[in-house]
MARTORKOL-600985 format. One record per residue: y, z, x of N, C-alpha, C in turn. Coordinates in Angstrom, 2 decimals. Atoms other than C-alpha are relative to their C-alpha. Example, Ala and Ser with C-alpha at 12.3 -4.5 7.8 and 13.67 -1.06 7.14 Angstrom:
<atoms>
ATOM      n_py      n_pz      n_px     ca_py     ca_pz     ca_px      c_py      c_pz      c_px
ATOM     -1.19      0.00      0.89     -4.50      7.80     12.30      1.20      0.00      0.90
ATOM     -1.19     -0.06     -0.82     -1.06      7.14     13.67      1.09      0.73     -0.77
</atoms>
This chain:
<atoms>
ATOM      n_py      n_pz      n_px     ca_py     ca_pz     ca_px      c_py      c_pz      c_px
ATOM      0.75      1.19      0.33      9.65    -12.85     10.08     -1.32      0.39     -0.65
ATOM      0.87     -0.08      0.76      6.88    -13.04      8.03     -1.78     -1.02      0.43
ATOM      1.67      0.49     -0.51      2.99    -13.31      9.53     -0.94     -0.20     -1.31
ATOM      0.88      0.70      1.17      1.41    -15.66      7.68     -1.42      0.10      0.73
ATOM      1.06      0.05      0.40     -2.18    -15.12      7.95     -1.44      0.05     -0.62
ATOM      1.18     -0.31      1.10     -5.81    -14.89      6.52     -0.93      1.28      0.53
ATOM      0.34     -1.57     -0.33     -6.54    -11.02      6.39     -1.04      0.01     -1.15
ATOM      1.20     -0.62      0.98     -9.27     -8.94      5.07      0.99      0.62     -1.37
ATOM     -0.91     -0.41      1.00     -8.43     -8.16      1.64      0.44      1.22     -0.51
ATOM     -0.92     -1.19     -0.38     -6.09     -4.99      0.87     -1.10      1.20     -1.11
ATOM      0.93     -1.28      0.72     -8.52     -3.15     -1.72     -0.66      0.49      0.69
ATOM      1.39     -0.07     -1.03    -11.63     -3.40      0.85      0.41      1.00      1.13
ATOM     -0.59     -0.85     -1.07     -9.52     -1.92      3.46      0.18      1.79     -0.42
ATOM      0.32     -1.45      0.97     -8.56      1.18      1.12     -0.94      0.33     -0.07
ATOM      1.46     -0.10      0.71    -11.68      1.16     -0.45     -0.65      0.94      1.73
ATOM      0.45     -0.66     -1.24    -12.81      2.00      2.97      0.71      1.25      0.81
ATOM     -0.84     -0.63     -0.20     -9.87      4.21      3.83     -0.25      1.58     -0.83
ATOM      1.00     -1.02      0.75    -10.90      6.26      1.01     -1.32      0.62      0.40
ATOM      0.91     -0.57     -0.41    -13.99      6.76      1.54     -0.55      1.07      1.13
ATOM      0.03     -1.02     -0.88    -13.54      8.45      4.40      0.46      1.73     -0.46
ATOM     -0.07     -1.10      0.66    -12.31     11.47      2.30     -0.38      1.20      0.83
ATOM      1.35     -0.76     -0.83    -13.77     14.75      3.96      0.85      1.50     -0.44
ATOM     -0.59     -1.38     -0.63    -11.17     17.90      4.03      0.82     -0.04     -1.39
ATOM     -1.12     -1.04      1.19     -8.64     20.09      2.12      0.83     -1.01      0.46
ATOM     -1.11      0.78     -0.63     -5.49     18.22      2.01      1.45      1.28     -0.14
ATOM     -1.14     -0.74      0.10     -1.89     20.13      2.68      0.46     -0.74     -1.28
ATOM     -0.53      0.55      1.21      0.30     19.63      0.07      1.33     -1.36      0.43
ATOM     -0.95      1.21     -0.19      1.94     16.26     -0.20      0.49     -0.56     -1.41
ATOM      0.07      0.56      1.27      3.79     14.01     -2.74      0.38     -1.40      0.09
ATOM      0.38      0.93      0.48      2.99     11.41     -4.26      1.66     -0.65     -0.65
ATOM     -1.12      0.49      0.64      6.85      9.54     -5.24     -0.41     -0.65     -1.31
ATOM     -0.53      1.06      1.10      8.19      8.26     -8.45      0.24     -1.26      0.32
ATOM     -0.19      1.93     -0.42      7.49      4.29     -8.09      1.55     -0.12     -1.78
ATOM     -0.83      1.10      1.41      9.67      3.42    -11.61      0.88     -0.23      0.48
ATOM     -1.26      0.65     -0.35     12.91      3.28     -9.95     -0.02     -1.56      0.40
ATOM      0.67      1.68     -1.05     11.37      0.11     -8.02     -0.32     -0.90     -0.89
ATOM      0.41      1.28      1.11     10.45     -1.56    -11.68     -1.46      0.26      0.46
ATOM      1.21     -0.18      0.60      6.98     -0.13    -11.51     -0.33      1.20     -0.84
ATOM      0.40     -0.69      0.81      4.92      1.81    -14.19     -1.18      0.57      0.45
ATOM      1.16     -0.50     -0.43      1.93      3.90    -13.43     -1.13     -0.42     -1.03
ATOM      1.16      0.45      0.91     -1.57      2.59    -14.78     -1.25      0.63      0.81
ATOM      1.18     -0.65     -1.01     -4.79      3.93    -14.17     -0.72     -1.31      0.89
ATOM      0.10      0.39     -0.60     -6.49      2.33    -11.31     -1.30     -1.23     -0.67
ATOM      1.32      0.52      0.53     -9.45      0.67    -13.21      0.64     -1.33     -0.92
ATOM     -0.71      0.99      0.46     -6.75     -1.22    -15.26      0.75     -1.23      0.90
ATOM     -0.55      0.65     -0.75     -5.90     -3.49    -12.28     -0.66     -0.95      0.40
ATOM      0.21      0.79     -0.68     -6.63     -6.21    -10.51     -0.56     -0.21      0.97
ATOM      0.27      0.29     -1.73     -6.76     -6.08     -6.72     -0.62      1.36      0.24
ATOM      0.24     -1.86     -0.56     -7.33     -1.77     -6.89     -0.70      0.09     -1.20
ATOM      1.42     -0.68      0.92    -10.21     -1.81     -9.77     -1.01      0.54      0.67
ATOM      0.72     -0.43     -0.74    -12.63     -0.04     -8.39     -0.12      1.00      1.40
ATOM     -0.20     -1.43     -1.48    -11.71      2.24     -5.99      0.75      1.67     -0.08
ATOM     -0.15     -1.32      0.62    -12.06      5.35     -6.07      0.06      1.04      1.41
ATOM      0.27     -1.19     -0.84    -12.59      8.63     -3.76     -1.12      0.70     -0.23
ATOM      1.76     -1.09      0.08    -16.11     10.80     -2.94      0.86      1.71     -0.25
ATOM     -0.41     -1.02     -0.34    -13.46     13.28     -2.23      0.87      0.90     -1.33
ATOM     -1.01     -0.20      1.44    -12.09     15.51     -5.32      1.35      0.42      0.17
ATOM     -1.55     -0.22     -0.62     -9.24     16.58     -3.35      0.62     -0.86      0.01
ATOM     -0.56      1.35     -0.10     -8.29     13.16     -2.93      0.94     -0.27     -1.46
ATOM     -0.77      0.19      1.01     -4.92     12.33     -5.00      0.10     -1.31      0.59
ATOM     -0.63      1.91      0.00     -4.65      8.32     -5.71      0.69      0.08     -1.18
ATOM     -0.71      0.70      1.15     -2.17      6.55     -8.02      0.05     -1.35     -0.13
ATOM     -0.14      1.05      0.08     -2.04      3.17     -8.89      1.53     -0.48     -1.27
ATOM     -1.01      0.66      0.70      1.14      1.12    -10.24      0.21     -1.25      0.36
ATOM      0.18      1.32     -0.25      1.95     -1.96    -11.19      1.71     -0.69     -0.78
ATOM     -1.33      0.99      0.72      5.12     -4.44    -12.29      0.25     -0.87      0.83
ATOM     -0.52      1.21     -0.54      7.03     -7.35    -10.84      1.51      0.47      0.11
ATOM     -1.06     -0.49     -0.21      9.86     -5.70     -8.87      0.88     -1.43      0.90
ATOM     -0.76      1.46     -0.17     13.03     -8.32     -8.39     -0.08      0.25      1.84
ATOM      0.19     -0.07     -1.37     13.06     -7.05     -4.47     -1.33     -0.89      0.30
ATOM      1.19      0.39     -0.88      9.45     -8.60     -3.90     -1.21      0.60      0.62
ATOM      0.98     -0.73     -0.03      6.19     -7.40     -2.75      0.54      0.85      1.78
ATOM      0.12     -0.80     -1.50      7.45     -6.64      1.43      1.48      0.90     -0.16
ATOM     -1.14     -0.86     -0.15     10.95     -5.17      0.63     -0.47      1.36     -1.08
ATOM      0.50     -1.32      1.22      9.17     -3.02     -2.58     -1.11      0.81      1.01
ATOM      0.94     -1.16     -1.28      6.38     -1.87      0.77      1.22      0.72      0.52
ATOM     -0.67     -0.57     -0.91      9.24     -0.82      2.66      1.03      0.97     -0.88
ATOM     -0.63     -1.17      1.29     11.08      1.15     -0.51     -0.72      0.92      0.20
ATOM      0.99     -0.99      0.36      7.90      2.82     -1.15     -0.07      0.99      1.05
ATOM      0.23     -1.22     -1.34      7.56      4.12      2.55      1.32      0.81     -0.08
ATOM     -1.31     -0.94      0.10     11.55      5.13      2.31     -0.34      1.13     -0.95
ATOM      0.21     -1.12      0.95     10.50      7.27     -0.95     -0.64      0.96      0.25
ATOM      0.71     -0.42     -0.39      7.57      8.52      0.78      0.90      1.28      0.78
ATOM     -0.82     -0.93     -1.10      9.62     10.00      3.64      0.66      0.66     -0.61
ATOM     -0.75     -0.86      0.79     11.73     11.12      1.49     -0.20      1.18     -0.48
ATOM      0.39     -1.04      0.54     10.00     13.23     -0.68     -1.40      1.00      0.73
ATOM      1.10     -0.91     -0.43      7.59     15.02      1.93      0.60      0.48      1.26
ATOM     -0.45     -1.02     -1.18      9.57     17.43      4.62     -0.79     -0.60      1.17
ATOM      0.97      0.64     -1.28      8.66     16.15      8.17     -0.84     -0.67      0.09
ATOM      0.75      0.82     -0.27      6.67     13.38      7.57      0.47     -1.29      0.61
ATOM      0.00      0.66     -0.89      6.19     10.86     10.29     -0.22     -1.44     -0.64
ATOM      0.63      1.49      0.46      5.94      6.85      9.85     -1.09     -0.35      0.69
ATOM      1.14      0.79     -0.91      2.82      5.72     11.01     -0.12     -1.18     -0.28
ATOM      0.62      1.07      0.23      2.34      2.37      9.67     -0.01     -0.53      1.09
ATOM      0.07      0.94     -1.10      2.53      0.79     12.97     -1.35      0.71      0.46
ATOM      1.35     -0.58     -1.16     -0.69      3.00     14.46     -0.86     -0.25     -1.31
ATOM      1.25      0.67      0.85     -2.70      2.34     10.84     -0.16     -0.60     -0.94
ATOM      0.23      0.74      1.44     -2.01     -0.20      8.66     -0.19     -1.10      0.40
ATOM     -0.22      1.89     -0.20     -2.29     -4.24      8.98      1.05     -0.60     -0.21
ATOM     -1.34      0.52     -0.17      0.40     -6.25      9.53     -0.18     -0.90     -1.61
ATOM     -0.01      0.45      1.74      1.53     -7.82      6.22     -0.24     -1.11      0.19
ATOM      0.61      0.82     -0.16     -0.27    -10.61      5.08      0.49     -0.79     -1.34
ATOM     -0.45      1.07      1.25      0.98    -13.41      2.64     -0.61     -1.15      0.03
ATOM      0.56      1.27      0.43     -1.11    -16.50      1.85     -0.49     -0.17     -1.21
ATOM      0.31     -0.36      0.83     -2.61    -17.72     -0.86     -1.13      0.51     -0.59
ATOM      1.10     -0.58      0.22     -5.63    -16.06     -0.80      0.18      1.62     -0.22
ATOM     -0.17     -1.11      0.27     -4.40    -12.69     -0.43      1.61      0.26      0.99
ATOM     -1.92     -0.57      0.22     -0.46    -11.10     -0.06     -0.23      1.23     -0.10
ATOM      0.21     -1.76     -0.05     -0.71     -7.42      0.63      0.86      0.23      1.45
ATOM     -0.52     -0.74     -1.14      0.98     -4.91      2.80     -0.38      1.76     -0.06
ATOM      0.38     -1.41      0.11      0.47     -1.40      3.84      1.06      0.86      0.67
ATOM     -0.65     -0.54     -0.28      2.61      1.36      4.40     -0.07      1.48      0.48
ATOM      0.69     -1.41     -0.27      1.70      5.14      5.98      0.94      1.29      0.50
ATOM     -0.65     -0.84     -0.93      2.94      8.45      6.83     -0.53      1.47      0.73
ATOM      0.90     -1.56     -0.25      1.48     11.71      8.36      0.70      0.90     -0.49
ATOM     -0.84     -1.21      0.38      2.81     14.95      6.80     -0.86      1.31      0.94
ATOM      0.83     -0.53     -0.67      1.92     17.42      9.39     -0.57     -0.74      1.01
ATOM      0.62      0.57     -1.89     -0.25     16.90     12.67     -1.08     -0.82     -0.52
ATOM      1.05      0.56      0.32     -3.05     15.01     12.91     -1.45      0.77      0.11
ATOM      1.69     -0.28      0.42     -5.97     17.67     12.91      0.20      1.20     -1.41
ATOM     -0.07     -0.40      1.75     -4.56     19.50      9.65      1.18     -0.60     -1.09
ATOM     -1.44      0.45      0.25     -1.91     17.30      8.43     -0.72     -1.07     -1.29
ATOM      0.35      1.08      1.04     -2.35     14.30      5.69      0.51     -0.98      0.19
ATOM     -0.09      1.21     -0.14     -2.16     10.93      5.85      0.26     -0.42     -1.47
ATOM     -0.52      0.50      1.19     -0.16      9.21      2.57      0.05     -1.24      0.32
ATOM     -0.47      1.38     -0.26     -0.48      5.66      2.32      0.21     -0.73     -1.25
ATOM      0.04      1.09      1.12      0.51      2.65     -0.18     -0.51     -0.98      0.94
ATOM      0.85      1.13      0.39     -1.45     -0.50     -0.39      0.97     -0.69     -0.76
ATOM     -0.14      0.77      0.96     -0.04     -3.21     -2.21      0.37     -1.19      0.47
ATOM      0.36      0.96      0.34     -0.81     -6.35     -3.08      0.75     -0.70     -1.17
ATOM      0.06      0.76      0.76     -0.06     -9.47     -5.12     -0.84     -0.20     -1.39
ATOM      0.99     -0.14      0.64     -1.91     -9.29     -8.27     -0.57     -1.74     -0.29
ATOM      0.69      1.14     -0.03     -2.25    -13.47     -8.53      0.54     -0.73      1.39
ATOM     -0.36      1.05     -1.37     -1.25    -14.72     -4.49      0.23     -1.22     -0.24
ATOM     -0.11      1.46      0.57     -2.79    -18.00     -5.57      1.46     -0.49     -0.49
ATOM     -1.18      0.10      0.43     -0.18    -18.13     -8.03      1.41     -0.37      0.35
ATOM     -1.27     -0.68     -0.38      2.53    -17.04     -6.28      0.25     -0.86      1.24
ATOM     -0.23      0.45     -1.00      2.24    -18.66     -2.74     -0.76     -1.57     -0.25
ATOM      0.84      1.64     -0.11     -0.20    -21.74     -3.61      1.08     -0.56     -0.49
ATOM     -0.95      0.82      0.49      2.87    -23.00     -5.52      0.78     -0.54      1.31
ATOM     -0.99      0.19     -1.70      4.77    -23.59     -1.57     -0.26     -0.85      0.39
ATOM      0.59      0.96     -0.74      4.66    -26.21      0.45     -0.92      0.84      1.23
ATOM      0.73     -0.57     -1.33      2.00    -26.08      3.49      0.78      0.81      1.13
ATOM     -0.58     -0.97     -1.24      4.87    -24.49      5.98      1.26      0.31     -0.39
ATOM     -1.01     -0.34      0.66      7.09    -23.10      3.68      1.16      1.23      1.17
ATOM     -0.59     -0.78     -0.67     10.16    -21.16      5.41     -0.12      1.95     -0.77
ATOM      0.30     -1.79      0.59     10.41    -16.97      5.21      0.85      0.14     -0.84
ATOM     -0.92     -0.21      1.38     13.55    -17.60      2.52     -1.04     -0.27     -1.10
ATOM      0.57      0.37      1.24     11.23    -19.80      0.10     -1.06      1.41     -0.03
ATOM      1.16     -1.18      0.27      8.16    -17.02      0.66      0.93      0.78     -0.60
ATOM     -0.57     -1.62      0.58     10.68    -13.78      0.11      0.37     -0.77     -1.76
ATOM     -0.54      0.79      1.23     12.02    -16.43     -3.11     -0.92      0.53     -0.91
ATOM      1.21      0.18      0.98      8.25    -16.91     -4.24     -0.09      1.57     -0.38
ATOM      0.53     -1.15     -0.10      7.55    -13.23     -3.62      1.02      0.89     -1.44
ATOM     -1.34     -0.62      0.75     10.84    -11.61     -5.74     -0.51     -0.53     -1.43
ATOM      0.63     -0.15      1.36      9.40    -11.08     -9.28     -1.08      0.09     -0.23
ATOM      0.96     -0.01     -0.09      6.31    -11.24     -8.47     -1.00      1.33     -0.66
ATOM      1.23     -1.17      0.54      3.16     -9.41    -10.34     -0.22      1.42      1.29
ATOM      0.20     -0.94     -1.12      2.43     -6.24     -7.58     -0.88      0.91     -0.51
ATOM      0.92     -1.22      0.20      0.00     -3.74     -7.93     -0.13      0.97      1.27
ATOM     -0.24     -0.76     -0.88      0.35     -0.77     -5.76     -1.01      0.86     -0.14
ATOM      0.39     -0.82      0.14     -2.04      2.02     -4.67      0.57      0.98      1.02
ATOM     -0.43     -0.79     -1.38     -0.89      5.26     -2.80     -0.88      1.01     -0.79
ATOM      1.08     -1.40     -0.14     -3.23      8.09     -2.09      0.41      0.95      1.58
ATOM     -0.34     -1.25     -1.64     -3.14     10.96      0.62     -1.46      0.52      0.25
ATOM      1.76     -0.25     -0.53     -6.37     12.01      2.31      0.33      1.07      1.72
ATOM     -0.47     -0.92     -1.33     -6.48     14.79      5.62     -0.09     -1.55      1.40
ATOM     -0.08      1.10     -0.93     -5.20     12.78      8.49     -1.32      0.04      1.33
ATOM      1.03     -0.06     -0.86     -8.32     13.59     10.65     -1.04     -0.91     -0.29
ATOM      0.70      0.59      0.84     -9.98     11.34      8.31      0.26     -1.46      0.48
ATOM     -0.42      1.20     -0.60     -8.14      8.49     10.03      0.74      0.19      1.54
ATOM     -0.47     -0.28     -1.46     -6.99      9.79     13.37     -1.51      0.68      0.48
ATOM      1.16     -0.65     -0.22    -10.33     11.73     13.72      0.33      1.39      1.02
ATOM     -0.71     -1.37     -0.13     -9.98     15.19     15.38      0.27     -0.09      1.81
ATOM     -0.30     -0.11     -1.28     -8.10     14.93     18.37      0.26      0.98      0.94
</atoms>
């Protein structure tokens, strides 16, 4: 089911996520989004992820963007499958640090995470992504639209994605 409510918005959260920056990172990777019907753009060319950046130069971000026919919560839950995929023993965390996905029409974002490695030398990989017009997209609904019409509205939808990796101590802190 799909938790409809009014969350902080998904750049700000990054934005802050980032910033925390601090350490060497192991080596992680970053997946091929195109299969999913997105293209890579630099981050400044976007919407919801203009502006955000890293203090940290170690810090690898990507930003991508398209209107994949899956939708913005089944294209989060791809992204994490790819994730896992392409990084040997990495763990799902999104349940210990992301926000539960948020669809209204103010803001439509989800987050997705994984640890590669432990948490006091390991890395933390996450996607971000967002709706690039919500409004758009969900204001068109009635006031208590069911979770078919949302996944409906959602399926083609504009998306803008960010995934970056940062040392997981940076968000677990050194345990």
């Amino acid at each position: 089911m799909i938790r409809r409510i009014v969350g902080a918005a998904a750049a700000v959260l990054a934005a802050a996520t980032l910033s925390a920056c601090g350490s060497s990172l192991p080596d992680t990777e970053l997946s091929d989004l195109s299969g999913l019907g997105l293209e890579t753009v630099p981050c400044e060319d976007t919407v919801q992820m203009a502006g955000i950046q890293s203090d940290d130069e170690e810090a690898v971000i990507e930003c991508w963007t398209g209107a994949p026919d899956d939708g913005l919560l089944a294209t989060a839950d791809a992204v994490l499958a790819a994730l896992l995929a392409d990084n040997d023993g990495a763990e799902d965390v999104t349940a210990a640090l992301c926000w539960d996905d948020t669809v209204t029409d103010a803001e439509a974002s989800a987050c997705r995470a994984i640890l590669v490695g432990d948490t006091t030398d390991g890395a933390v990989v996450s996607a971000v992504l967002a709706l690039k017009d919500p409004g758009a997209v969900i204001g068109e609904l009635s006031d208590d639209p069911t979770d078919d019409e949302v996944e409906s509205a959602l399926a083609g939808a504009d998306v803008e994605v960010l995934v970056f990796s940062e040392p997981a101590s940076s968000e677990t802190g050194d345990l």
